[in-house]
Every structure is written in structure tokens, then in C-alpha cells.
C-alpha positions as CSV (number, residue, x, y, z in Angstrom):
1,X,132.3,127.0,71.3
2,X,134.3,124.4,68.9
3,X,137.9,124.8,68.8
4,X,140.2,122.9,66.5
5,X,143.8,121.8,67.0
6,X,146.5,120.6,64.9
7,X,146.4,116.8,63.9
8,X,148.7,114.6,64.9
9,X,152.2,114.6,62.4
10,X,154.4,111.9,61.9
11,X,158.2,113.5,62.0
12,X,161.6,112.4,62.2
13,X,163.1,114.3,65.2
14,X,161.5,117.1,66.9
15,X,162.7,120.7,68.3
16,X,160.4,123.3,67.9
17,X,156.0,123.2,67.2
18,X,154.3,126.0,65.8
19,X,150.5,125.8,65.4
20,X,147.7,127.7,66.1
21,X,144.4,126.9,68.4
22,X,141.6,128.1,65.8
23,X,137.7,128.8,67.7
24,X,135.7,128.2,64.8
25,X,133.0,129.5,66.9
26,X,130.2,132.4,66.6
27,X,131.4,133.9,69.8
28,X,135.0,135.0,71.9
29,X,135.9,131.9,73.8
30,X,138.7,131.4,76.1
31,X,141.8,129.6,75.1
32,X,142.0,126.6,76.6
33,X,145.8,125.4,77.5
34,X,147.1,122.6,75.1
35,X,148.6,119.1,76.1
36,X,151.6,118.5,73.9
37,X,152.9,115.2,74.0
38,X,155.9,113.4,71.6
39,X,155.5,109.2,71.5
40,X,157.1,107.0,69.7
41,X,155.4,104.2,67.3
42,X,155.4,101.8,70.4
43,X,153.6,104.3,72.6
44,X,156.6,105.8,75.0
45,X,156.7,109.0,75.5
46,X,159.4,110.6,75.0
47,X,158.0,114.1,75.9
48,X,154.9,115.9,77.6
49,X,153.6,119.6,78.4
50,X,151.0,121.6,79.0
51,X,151.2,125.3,77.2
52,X,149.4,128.4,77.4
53,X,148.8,130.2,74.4
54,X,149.5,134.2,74.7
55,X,145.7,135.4,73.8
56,X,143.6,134.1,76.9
57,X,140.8,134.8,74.7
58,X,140.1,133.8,71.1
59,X,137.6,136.3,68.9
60,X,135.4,134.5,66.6
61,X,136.7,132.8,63.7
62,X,140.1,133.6,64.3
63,X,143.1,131.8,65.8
64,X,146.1,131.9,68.6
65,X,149.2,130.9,67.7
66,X,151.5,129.0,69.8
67,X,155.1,127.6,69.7
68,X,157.0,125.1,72.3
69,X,160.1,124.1,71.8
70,X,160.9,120.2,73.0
71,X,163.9,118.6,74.1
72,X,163.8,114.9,72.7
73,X,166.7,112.8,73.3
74,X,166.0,110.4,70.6
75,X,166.2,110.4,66.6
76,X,163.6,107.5,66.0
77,X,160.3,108.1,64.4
78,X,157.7,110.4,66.4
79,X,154.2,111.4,66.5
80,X,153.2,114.9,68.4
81,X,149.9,115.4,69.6
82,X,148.2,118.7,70.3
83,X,145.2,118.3,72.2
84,X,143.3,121.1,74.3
85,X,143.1,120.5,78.1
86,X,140.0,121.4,80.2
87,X,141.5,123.8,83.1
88,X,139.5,126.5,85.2
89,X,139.6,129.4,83.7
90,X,140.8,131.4,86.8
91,X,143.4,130.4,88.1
């Protein structure tokens, strides 16, 4: 099963993602729990979770949406990154 993510964005001050995890797949998949982490430029981060989406299981060709809202204590430039974590299923 391929799934694809949001790329990374460049923004100014972050409060709230939206996105979507997308299984471009043939087949239902399960939804793998995303790694959401803010740096800045010089690699600190300022911010990092791990969310679930609300479908544990993704149909074929369609998507999940999910939403996180951060709390960043800084206004300097930012880049999020979305990035699928590999966790047991069951647990």
C-alpha cells in the first residue's frame, strides 16, 4: 500500500494543520499515525507529535483527513513536516 503525506511548507507562524493522509493504493490499508514536527531554518525544533487520524482504515483511493493544532512560542520562519510513523497496528 503507498500512502502520500503533505510536503513540507515553509510558514510564518503556526497554529492549526489541516491535511489529509491519501492511500493511493488498490486495496483498504490502515492509517498509519503521523509524526508532526515544526523546525526552524537552523534545525530546532520548536514542536513535535505524533497524531492519529480518525479513520483507522483508509479505502482505496481515498483519504483521511486530520487536523492538530500546535502551540509554538516563536514568530520566526518554520517548516512543518508530516511524515507517517510505522506503529503496530494493535495496540
Amino acid at each position: 500500500m503507498l500512502l502520500t503525506c503533505p510536503q513540507c511548507v515553509t510558514i510564518f507562524r503556526v497554529d492549526r494543520l489541516r491535511g489529509a493522509l491519501r492511500n493511493v493504493g488498490s486495496w483498504s490499508g490502515h492509517a498509519a499515525p503521523l509524526r508532526v514536527r515544526v523546525t526552524r531554518p537552523d534545525g530546532m525544533i520548536l514542536n513535535e507529535t505524533a497524531i492519529r487520524l480518525d479513520d483507522w482504515i483508509i479505502a482505496a483511493n481515498q483519504q483521511s483527513p486530520f487536523f492538530v493544532q500546535l502551540d509554538i512560542d516563536s514568530s520566526a520562519k518554520a517548516e512543518v513536516s508530516v511524515t507517517p510513523i510505522s506503529w503496530p497496528i494493535f495496540d
